[in-house]
C-alpha positions as CSV (number, residue, x, y, z in Angstrom):
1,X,234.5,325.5,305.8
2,X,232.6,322.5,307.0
3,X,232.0,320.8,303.7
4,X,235.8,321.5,303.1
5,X,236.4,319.5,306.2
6,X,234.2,316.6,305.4
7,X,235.7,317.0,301.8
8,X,239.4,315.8,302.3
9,X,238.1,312.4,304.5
10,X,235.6,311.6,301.6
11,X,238.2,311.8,299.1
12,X,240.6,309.6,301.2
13,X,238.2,307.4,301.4
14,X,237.9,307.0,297.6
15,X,241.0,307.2,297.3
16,X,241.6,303.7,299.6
17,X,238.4,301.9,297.8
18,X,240.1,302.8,294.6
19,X,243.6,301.6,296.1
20,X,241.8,298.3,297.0
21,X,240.2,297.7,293.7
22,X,243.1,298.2,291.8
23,X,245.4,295.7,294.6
24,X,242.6,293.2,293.8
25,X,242.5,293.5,290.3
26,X,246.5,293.3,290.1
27,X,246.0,290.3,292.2
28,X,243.5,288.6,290.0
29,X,246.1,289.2,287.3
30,X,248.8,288.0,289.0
31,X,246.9,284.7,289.2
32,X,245.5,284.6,286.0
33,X,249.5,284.7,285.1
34,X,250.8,282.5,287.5
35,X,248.4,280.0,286.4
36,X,248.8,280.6,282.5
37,X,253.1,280.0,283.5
38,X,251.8,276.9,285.0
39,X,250.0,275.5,282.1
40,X,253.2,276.7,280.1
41,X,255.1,275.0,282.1
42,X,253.5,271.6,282.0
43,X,253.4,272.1,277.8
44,X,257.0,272.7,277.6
45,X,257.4,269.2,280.5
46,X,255.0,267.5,277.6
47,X,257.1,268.9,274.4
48,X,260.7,267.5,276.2
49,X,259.1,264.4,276.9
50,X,257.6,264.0,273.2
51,X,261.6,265.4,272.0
52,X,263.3,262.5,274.3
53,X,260.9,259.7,272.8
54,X,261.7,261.4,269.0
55,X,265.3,261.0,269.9
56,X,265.2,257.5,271.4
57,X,263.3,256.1,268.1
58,X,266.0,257.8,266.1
59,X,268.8,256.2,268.3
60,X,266.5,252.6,267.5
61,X,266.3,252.9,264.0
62,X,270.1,253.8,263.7
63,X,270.9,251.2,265.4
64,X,268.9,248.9,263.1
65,X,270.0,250.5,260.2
66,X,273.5,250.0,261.0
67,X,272.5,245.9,261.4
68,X,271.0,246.0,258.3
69,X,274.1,247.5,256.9
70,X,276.2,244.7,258.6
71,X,274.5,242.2,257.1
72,X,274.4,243.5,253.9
73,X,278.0,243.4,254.3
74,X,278.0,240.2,254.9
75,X,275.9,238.7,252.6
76,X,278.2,240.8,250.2
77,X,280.9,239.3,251.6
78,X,279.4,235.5,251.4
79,X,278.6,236.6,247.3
80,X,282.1,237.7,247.2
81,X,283.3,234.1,247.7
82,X,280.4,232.1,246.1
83,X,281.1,234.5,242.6
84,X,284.7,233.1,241.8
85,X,283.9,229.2,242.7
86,X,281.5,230.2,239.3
87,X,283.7,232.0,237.9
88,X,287.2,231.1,237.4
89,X,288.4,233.6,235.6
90,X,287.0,236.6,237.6
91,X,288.7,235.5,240.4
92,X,291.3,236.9,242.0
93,X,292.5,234.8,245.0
């Protein structure tokens, strides 16, 4: 009766180291994903960033496309009146 005595105290005891190896493995865990969300985190800052500077060279070269095409206009427009002073009987002013 002794040992059964002794018995139930032992096992609580186990039972609490196994309690705190399992709280500090779940801990260690916890960081390991806290600091993997971080680094995720920072990635998904860098890709946003990367998208925004993608976008604004996209807005540039619009923009300079849509000069160009201006001044193709006007150069087509220029050619338009230089072609019937050569031609007299292509115009039609």
């Amino acid at each position: 009766m002794n040992k059964s005595n002794s018995n139930p105290m032992h096992e609580c005891e186990q039972m609490v180291q196994m309690l705190i190896q399992q709280t500090t493995h779940s801990y260690q865990v916890y960081e390991q994903l806290k600091q993997q969300e971080q680094r995720n985190a920072m990635q998904l800052q860098s890709l946003i960033s990367k998208e925004r500077q993608a976008i604004q060279t996209i807005h540039t070269a619009l923009q300079s496309h849509q000069q160009a095409i201006a001044e193709m206009e006007q150069v087509v427009e220029l050619y338009k009146q230089i072609v019937p002073t050569h031609n007299s009987s292509s115009s039609t002013n």
